[in-house]
MIDOSE-1310 file (N, C-alpha, C; in nm, 2 decimals, decimal comma, always signed):
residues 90
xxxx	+0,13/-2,92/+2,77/+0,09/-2,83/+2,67/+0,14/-2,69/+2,70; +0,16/-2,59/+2,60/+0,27/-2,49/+2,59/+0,17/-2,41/+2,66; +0,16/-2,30/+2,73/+0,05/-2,21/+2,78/+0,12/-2,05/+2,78; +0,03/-2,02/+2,76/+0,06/-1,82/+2,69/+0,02/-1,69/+2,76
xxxx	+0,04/-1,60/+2,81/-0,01/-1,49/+2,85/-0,03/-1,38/+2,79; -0,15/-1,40/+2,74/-0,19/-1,25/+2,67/-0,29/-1,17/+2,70; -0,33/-1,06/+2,67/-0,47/-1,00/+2,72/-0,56/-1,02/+2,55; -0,70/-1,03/+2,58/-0,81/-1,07/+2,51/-0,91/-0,96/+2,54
xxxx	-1,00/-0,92/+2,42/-1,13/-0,82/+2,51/-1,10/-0,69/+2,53; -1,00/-0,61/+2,49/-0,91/-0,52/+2,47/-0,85/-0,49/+2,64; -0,77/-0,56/+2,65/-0,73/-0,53/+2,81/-0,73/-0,68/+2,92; -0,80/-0,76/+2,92/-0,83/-0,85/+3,00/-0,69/-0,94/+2,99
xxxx	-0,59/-0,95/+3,07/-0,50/-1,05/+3,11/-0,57/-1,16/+3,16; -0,53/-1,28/+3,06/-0,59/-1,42/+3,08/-0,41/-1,53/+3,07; -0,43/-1,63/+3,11/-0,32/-1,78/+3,08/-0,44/-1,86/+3,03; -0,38/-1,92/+2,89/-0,44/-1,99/+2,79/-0,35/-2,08/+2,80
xxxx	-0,36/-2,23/+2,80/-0,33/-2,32/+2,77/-0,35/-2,39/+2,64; -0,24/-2,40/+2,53/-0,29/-2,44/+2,38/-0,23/-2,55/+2,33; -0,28/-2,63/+2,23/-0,21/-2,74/+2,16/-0,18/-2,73/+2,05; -0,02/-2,74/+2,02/-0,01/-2,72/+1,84/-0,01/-2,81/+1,77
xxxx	-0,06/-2,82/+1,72/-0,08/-2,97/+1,62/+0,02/-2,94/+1,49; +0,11/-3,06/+1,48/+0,21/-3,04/+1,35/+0,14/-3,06/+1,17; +0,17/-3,01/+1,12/+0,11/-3,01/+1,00/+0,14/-3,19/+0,91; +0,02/-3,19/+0,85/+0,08/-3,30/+0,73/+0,09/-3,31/+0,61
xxxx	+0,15/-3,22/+0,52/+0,16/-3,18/+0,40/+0,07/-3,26/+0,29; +0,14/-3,40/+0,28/+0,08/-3,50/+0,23/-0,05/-3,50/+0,28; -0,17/-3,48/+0,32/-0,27/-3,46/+0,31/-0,34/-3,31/+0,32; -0,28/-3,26/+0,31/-0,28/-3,09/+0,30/-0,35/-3,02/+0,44
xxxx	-0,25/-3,07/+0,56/-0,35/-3,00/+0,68/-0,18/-2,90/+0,73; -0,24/-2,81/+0,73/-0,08/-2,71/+0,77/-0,13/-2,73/+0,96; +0,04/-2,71/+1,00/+0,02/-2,66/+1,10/-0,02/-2,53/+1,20; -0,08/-2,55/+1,30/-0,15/-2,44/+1,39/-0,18/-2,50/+1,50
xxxx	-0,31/-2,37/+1,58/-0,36/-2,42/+1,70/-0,43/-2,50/+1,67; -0,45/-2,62/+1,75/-0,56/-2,73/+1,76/-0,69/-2,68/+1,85; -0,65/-2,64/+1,99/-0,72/-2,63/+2,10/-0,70/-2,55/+2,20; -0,76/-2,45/+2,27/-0,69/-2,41/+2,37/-0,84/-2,36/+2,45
xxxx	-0,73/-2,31/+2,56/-0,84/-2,32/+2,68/-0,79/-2,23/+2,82; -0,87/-2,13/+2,84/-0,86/-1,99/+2,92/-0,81/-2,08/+3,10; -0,72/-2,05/+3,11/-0,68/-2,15/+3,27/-0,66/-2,05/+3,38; -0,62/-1,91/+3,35/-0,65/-1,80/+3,42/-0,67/-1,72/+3,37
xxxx	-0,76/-1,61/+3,49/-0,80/-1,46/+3,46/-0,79/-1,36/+3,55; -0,71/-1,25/+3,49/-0,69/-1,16/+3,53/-0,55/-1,08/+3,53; -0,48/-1,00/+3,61/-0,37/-0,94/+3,64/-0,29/-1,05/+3,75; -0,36/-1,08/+3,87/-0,31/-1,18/+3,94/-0,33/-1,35/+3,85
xxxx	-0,36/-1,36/+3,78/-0,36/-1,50/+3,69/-0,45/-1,59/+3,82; -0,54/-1,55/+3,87/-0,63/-1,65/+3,97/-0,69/-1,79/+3,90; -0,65/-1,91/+3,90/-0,63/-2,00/+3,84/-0,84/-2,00/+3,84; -0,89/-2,07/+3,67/-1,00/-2,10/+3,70/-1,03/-2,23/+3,75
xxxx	-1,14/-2,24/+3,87/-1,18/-2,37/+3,94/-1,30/-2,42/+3,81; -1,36/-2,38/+3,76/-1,43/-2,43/+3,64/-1,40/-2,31/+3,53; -1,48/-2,39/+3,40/-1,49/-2,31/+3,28/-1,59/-2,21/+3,30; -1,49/-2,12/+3,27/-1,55/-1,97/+3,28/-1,65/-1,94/+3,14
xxxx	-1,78/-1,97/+3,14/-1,85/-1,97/+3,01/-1,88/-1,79/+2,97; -1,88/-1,77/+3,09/-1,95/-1,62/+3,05/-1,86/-1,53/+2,96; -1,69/-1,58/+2,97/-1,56/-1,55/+2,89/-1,58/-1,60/+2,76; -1,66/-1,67/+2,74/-1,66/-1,77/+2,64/-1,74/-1,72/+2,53
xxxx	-1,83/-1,63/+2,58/-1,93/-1,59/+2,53/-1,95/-1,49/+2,50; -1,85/-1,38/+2,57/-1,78/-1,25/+2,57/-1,71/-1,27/+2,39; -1,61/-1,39/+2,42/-1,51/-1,38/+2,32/-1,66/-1,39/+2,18; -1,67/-1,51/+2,18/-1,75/-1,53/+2,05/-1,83/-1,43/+2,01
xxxx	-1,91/-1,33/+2,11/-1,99/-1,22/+2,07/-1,86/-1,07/+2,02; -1,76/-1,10/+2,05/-1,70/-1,00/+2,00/-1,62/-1,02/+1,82; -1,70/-0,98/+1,76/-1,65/-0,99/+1,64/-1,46/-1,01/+1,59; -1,40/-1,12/+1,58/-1,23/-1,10/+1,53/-1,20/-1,17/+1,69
xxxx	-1,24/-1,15/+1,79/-1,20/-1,15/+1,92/-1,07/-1,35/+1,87; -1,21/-1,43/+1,85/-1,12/-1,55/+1,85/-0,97/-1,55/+1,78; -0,99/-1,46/+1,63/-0,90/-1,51/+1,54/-0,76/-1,45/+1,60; -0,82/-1,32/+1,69/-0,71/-1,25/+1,72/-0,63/-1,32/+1,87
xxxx	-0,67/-1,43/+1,93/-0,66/-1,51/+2,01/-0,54/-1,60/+1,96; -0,59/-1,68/+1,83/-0,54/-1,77/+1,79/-0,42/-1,76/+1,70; -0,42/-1,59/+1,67/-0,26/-1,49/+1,63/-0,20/-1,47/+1,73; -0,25/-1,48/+1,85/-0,14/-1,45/+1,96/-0,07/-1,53/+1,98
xxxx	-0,15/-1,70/+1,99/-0,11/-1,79/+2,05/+0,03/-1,82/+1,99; -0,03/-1,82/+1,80/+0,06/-1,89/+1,70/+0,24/-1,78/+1,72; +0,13/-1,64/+1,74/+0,33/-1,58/+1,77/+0,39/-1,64/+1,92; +0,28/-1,65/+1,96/+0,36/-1,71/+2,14/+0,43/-1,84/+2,11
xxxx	+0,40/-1,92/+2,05/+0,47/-2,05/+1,97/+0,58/-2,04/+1,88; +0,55/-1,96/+1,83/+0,66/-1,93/+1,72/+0,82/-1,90/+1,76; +0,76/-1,76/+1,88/+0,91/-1,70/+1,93/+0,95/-1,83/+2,01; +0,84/-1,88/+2,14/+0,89/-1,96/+2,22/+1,02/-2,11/+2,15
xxxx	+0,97/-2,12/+1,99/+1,04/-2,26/+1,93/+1,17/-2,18/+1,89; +1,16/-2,06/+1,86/+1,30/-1,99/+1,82/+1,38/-1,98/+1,92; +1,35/-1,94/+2,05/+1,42/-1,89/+2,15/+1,47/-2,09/+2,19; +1,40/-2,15/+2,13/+1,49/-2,28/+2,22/+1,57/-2,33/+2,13
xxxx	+1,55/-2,32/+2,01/+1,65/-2,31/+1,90/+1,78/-2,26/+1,88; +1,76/-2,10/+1,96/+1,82/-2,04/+1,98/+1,98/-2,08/+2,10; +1,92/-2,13/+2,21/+1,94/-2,15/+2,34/+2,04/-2,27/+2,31; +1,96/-2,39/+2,24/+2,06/-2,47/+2,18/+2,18/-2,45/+2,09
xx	+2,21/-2,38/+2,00/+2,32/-2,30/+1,92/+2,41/-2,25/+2,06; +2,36/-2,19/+2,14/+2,49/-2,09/+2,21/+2,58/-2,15/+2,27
């Protein structure tokens, strides 16, 4: 699974691990994030030994917090499929 570094919470450097799920037209589900999941936190990326709920609960109580999560992820996927795109052409 592709995994991302972004900061969340206005500031908090986290590694999210995510899954893109490809779209099926013919039954009208577009593609996006399926799933993802906080694997480190911090500046040093200190891997987590369990699920950090108290993060979890941070994000949900902050209003936008998810959706703006799940924009990150989708541009972190996006550039990442361009740049191999990319890489292959040169």
């Amino acid at each position: 699974m592709p995994r991302a570094n972004i900061t969340i919470l206005d500031g908090l450097p986290v590694e999210i691990e995510y899954q893109w799920e490809r779209g099926d037209r013919s039954v009208g589900l577009s593609e996006g994030i399926a799933d993802w999941e906080i694997i480190a936190i911090g500046a040093r990326a200190r891997e987590c030994k369990k699920r950090p709920d108290w993060l979890y609960r941070r994000i949900e109580a902050t209003k936008g917090e998810e959706d703006r999560i799940i924009f990150a992820l989708c541009d972190h996927f996006s550039s990442a499929r361009w740049a191999r795109k990319s890489y292959r052409h040169a």
